[in-house]
C-alpha positions as CSV (number, residue, x, y, z in Angstrom):
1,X,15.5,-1.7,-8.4
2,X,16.6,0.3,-5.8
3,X,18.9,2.4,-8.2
4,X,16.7,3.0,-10.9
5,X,12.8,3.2,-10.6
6,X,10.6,2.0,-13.0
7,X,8.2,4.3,-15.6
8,X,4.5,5.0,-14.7
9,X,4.1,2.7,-18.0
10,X,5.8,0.1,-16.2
11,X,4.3,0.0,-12.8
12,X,0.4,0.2,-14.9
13,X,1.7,-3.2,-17.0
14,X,2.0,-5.3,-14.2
15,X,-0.5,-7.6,-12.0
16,X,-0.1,-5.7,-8.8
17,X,-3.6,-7.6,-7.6
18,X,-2.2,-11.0,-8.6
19,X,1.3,-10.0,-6.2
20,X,-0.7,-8.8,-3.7
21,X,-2.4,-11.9,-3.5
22,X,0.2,-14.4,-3.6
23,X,2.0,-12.7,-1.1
24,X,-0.8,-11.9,1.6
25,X,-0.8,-8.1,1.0
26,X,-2.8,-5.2,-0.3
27,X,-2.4,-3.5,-4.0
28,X,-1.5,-0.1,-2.1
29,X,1.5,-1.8,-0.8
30,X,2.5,-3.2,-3.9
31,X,2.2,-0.3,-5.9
32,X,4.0,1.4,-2.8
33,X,7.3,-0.2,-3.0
34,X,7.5,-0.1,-6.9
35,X,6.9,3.7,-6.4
36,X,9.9,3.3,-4.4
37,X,8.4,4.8,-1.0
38,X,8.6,1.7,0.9
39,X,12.6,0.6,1.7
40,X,13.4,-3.1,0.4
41,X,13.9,-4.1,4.0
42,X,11.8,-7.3,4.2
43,X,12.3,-10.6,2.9
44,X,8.4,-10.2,1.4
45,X,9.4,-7.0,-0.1
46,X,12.0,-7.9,-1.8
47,X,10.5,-11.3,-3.3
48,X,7.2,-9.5,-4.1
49,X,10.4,-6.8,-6.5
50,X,11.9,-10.1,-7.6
51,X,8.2,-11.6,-9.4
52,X,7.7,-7.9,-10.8
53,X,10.7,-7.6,-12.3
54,X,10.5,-11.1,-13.7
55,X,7.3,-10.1,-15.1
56,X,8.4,-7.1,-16.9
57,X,11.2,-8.7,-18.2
58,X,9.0,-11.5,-20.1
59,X,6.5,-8.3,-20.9
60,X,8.9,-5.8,-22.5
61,X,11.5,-9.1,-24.6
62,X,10.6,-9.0,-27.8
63,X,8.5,-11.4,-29.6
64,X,8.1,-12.1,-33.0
65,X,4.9,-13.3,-33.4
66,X,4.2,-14.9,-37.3
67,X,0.5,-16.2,-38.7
């Protein structure tokens, strides 16, 4: 993540609150370090970049949904 940043449509599709919670932190911090303004230098950052990108990974596959 450090080499490409994500979209403004990807950092608005994912839980921020839900990360923020798991890891003990606020929403501003989370949304900081997908912004890329925060440096991936702690082991919390760089789990909390590990979930996201997990999570847009299962949010941007394709599905193919049939009724």
């Amino acid at each position: 993540m450090e080499e490409e940043r994500m979209s403004i449509e990807q950092i608005r599709a994912l839980p921020k609150a839900a990360i923020a919670q798991k890891y003990g932190c606020s929403v501003q911090y989370v949304r900081k370090i997908l912004q890329g303004k925060y440096n991936l230098t702690t082991l919390r950052s760089k789990q909390i970049v590990k979930d996201l990108e997990d999570i847009l990974k299962i949010l941007e596959r394709d599905t193919n949904v049939e009724n």
